[in-house]
C-alpha positions as CSV (number, residue, x, y, z in Angstrom):
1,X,18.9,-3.3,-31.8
2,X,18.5,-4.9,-28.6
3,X,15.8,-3.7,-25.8
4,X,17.8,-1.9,-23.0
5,X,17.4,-4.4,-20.4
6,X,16.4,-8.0,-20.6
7,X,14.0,-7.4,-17.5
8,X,12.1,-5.8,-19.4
9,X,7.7,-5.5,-20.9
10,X,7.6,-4.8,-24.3
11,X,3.7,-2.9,-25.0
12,X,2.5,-1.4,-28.4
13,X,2.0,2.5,-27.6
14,X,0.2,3.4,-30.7
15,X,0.6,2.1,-34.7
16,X,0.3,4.2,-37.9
17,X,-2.7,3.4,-39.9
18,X,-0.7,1.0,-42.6
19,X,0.8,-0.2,-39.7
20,X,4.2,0.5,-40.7
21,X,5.4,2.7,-37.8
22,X,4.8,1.0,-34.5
23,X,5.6,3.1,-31.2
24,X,6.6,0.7,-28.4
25,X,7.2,1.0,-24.8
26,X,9.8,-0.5,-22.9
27,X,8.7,-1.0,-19.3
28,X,11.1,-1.9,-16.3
29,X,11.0,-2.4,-13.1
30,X,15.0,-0.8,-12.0
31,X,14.4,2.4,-13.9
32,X,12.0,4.8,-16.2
33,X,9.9,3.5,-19.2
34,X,11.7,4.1,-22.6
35,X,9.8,4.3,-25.5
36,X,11.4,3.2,-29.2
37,X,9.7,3.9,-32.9
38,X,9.7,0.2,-34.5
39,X,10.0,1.0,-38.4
40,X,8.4,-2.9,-39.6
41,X,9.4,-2.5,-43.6
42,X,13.0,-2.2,-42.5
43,X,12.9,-4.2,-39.3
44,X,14.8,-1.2,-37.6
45,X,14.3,0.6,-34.1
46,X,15.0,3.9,-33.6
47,X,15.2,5.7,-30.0
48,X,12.1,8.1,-29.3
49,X,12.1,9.6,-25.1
50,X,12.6,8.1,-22.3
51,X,9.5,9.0,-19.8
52,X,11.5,10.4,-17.1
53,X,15.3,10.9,-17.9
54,X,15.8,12.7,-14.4
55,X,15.8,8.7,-13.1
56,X,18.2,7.5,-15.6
57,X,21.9,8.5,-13.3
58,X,20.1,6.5,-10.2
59,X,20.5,3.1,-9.6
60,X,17.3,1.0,-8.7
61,X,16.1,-2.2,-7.4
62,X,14.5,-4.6,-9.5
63,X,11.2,-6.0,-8.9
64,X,11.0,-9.6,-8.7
65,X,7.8,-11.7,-10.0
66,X,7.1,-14.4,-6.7
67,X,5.2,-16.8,-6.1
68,X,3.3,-17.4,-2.5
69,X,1.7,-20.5,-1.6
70,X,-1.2,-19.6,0.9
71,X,-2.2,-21.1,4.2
72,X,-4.3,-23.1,2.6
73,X,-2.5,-24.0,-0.7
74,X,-3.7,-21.4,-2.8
75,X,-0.9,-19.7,-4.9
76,X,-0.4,-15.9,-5.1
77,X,1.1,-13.3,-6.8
78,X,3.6,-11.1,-5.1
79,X,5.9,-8.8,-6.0
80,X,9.2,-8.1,-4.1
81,X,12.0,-5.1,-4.2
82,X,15.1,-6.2,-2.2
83,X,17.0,-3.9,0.0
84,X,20.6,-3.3,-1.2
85,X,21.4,-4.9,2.4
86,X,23.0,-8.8,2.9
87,X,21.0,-11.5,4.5
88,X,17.6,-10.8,6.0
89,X,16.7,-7.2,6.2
90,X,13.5,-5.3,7.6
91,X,10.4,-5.8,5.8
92,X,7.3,-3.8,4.4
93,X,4.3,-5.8,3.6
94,X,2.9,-2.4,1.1
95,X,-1.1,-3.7,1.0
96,X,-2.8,-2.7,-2.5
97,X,-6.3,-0.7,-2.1
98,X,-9.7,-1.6,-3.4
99,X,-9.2,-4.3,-2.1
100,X,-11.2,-4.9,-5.9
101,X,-8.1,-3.9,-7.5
102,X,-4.2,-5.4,-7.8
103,X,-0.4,-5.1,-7.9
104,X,1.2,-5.1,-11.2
105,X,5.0,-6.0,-11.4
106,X,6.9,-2.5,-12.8
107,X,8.8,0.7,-12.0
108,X,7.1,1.5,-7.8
109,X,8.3,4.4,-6.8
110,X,7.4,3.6,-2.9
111,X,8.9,0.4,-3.4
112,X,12.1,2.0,-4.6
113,X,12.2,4.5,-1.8
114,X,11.8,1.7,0.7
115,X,14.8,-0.4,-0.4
116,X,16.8,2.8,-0.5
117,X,16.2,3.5,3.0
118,X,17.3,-0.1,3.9
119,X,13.7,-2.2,3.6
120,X,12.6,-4.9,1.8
121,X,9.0,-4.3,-0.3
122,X,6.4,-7.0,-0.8
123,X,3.6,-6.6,-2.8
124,X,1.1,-9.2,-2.7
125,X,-2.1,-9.8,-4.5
126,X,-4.2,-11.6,-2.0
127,X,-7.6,-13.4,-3.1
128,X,-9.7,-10.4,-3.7
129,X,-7.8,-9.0,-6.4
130,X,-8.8,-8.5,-9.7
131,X,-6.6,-10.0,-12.7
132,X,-6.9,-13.5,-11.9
133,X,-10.2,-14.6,-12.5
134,X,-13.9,-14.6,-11.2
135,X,-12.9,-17.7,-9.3
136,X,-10.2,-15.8,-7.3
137,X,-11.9,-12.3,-6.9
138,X,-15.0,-14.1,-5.0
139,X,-12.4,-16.3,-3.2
140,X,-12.4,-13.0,-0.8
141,X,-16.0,-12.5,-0.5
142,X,-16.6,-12.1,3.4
143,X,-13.3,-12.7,3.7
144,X,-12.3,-9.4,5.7
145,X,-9.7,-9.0,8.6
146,X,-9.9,-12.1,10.6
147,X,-10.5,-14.3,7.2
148,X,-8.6,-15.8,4.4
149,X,-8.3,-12.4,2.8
150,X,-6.0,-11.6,5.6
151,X,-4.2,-14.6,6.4
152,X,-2.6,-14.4,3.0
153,X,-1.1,-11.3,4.1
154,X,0.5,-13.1,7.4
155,X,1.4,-15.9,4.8
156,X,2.8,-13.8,2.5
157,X,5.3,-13.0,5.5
158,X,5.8,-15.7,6.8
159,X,7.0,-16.8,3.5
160,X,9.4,-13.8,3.6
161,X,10.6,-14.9,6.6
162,X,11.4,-18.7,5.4
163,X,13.1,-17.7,2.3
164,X,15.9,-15.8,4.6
165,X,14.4,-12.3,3.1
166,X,12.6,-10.7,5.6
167,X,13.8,-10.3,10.0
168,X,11.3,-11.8,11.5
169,X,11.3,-8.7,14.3
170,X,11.4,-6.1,11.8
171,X,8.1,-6.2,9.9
172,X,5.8,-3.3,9.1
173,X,2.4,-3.3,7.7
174,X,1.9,-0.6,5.6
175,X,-1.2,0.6,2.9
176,X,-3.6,2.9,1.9
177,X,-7.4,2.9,2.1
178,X,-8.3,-1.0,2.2
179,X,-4.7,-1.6,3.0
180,X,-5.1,1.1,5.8
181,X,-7.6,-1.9,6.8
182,X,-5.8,-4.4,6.3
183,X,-2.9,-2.7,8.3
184,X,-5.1,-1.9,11.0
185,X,-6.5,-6.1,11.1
186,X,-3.0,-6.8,11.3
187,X,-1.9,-5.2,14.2
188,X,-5.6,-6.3,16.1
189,X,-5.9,-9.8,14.5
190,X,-2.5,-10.6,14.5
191,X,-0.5,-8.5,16.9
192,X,2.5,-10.8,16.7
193,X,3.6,-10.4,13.4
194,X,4.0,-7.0,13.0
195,X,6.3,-4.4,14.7
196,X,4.8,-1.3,13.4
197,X,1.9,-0.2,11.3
198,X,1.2,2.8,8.8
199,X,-2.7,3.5,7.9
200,X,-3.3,5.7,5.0
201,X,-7.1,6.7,4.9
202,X,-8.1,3.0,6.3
203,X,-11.2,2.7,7.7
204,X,-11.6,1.1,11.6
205,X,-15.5,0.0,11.3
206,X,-17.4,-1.3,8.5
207,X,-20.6,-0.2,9.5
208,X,-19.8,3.1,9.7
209,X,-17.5,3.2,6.6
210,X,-20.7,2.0,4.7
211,X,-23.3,4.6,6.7
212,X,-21.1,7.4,5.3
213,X,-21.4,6.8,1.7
214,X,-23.6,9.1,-0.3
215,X,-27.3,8.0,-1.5
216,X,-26.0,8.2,-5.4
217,X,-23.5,5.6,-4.8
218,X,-26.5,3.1,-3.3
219,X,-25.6,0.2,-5.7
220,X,-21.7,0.3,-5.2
221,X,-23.3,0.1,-1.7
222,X,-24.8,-2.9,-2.2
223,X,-22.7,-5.0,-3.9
224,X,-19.7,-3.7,-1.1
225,X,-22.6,-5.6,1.5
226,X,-22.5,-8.6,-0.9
227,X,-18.4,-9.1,-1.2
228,X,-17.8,-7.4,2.7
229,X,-20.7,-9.6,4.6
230,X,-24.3,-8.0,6.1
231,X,-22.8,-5.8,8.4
232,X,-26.3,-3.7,8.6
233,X,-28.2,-6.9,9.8
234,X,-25.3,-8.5,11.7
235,X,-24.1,-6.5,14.2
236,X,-21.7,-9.7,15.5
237,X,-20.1,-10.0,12.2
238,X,-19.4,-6.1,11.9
239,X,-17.9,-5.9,15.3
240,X,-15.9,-9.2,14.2
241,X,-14.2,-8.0,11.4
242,X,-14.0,-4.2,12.6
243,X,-10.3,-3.2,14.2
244,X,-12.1,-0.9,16.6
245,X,-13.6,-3.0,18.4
246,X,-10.2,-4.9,19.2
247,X,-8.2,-2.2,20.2
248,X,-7.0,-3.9,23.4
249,X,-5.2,-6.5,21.3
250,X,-3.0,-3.7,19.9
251,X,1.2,-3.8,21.0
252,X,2.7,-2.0,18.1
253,X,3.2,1.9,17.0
254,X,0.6,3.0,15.0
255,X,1.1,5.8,12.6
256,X,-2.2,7.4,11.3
257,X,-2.2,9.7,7.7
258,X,-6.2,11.2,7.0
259,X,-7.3,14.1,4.6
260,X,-10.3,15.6,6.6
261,X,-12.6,16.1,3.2
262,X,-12.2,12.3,2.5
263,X,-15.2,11.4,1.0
264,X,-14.5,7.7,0.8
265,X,-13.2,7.2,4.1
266,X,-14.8,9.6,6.4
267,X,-12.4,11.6,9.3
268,X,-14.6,9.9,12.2
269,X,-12.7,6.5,10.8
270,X,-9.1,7.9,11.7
271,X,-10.9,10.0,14.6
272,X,-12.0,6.6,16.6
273,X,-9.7,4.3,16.4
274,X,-6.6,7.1,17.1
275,X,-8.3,8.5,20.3
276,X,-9.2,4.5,21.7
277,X,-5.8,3.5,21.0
278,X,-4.5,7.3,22.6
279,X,-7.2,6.6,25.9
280,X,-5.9,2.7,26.6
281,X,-1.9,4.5,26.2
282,X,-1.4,2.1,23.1
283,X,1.5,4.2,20.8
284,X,-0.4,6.1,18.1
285,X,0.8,9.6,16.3
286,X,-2.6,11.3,13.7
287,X,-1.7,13.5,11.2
288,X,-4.6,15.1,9.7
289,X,-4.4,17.7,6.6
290,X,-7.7,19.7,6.3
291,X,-7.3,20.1,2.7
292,X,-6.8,16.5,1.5
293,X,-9.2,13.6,0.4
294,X,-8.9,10.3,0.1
295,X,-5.1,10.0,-0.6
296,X,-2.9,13.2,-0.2
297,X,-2.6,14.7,-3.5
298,X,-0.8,18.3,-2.9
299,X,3.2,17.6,-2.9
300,X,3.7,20.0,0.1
301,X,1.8,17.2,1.9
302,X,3.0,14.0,0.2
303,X,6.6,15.6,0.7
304,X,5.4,15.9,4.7
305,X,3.7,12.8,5.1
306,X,6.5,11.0,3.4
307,X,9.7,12.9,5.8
308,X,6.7,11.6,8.8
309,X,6.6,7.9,7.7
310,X,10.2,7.4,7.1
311,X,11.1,8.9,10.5
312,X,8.7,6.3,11.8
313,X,9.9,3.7,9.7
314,X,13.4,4.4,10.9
315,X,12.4,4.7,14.7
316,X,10.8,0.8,14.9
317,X,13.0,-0.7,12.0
318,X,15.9,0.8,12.5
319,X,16.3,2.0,8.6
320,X,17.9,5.3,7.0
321,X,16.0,8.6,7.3
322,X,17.0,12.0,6.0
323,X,16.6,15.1,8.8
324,X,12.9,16.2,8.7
325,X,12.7,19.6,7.8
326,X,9.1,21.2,8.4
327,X,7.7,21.8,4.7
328,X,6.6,25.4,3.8
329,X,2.8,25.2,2.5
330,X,1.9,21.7,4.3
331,X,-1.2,22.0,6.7
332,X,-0.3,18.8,8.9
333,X,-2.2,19.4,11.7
334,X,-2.5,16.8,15.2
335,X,-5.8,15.8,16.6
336,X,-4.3,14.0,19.5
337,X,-2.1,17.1,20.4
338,X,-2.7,19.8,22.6
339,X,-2.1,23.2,20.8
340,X,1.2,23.8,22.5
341,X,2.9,19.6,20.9
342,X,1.6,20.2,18.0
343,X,3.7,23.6,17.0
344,X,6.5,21.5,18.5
345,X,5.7,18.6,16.0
């Protein structure tokens, strides 16, 4: 039998011990992954489940392998989900955490939700990633915010923009905890390229990010000091590579998600930066929910976030958004509101 699709990654789930039974996994990028029982002494394949059959009536975009050439001629790994839209469309640059960590080309349900509401994804795996080599992981050491690590990400849009894919008015910077960072470097270091922002957990000031972590993690501390830069010793470099301190250079809507018992990113790094950008009149909205971490785990509060950010989305890129309905059990909650807005929010 054919695999389902020829977009497809064949993996090896699990083998009997005489290896005559092999259970393999067919992963795709448009829909959910299927998984098949290979019978070897007959050559035969023989349906087993399909991971989650609820996707199977829906009809997905697929997620296409790109390649970005960097500013300075370095080539990077991207991934991109089209919108079902002709000609250029709005874009989302989605910046993977870590950063010590990657993209990997598959089934993204963000991605997915984004190109049904009208946006183009793109995924890129800047230098700093892992999956590509020693070489290429050090390639972002000190390499924060107004370095290399960042102007792939402005390549990686530019590049959109040349290839006819992305409107060049219509881009948003989106990501979640070092792509909260990076989101936040993009709309101080380069306030041009973006038209909106959304930070998830991202911190504003590395000095302060690194002051908050815990005496048992003391060497992940370290080595973050020798990949980041010395921002204990070197006050200039911190204050160089730290958004808050460029607040002023600001011009696009900022939209701020936090879990106050974050202990990776600390509340004070959503705190600072929201109220500066609030004092100097600079469009900002904070949500804050007092029983989330780092990343918003309870799906009253993804559900809310999510109805938030696509409201956003649609207000500054001019996508689809469904009605927000307030979501029973959520505990959003509104720093920069007075008690009276935020029962309105």
């Amino acid at each position: 039998s054919a695999a389902p699709n020829p977009n497809i990654e064949i993996g090896v789930a699990s083998r009997s011990l005489d290896e005559s039974k092999w259970v393999v996994s067919y992963l795709q990028s448009d829909g959910p992954t299927s998984y098949v029982i290979y019978d070897k002494p007959e050559r035969t394949i023989t349906p087993l489940f399909v991971s989650k059959p609820k996707l199977l009536p829906y009809k997905f975009s697929p997620m296409e392998d790109v390649r970005i050439t960097a500013h300075d001629g370095l080539e990077l790994v991207a991934y991109l989900t089209r919108a079902a839209t002709e000609g250029p469309s709005p874009l989302i640059l989605l910046v993977h955490g870590g950063p010590w960590a990657r993209d990997y080309w598959g089934f993204n349900a963000v991605a997915q939700w984004f190109a049904n509401r009208g946006y183009a994804t793109l995924q890129v795996n800047y230098r700093g990633s892992t999956g590509y080599g020693k070489t290429f992981l050090h390639k972002g050491d000190r390499q924060w915010g107004v370095g290399d690590m960042q102007h792939d990400l402005t390549s990686a849009v530019q590049w959109a923009i040349e290839e006819g894919i992305a409107d060049k008015d219509n881009v948003c910077i989106y990501g979640g905890s070092y792509g909260g960072y990076a989101c936040l470097a993009g709309l101080t270091f380069t306030p041009d390229v973006y038209k909106c922002g959304v930070d998830i957990v991202g911190p504003s000031n590395i000095k302060t990010l690194l002051d908050s972590i815990p005496d048992y993690w003391a060497p992940l501390r370290n080595g973050m000091l020798l990949k980041i830069g010395d921002v204990d010793e070197d006050e200039e470099f911190n204050k160089k590579i730290s958004p808050l301190f460029h607040v002023d250079n600001i011009k696009a809507p900022l939209l701020i998600g936090q879990g106050a018992n974050d202990p990776r990113v600390k509340q004070a790094e959503a705190d600072q930066i929201a109220f500066r950008m609030q004092e100097k009149g600079i469009p900002v909205e904070y949500v804050l929910y007092p029983d989330e971490g780092h990343g918003f785990a309870r799906p009253e509060n993804r559900i809310d976030f999510q109805g938030r950010v696509e409201h956003f989305l649609a207000k500054h890129l001019g996508g689809r958004a469904e009605d927000f309905v307030e979501v029973e059990g959520s505990t959003a909650t509104f720093p920069l509101l007075g008690e009276e807005d935020a029962v309105e929010q």
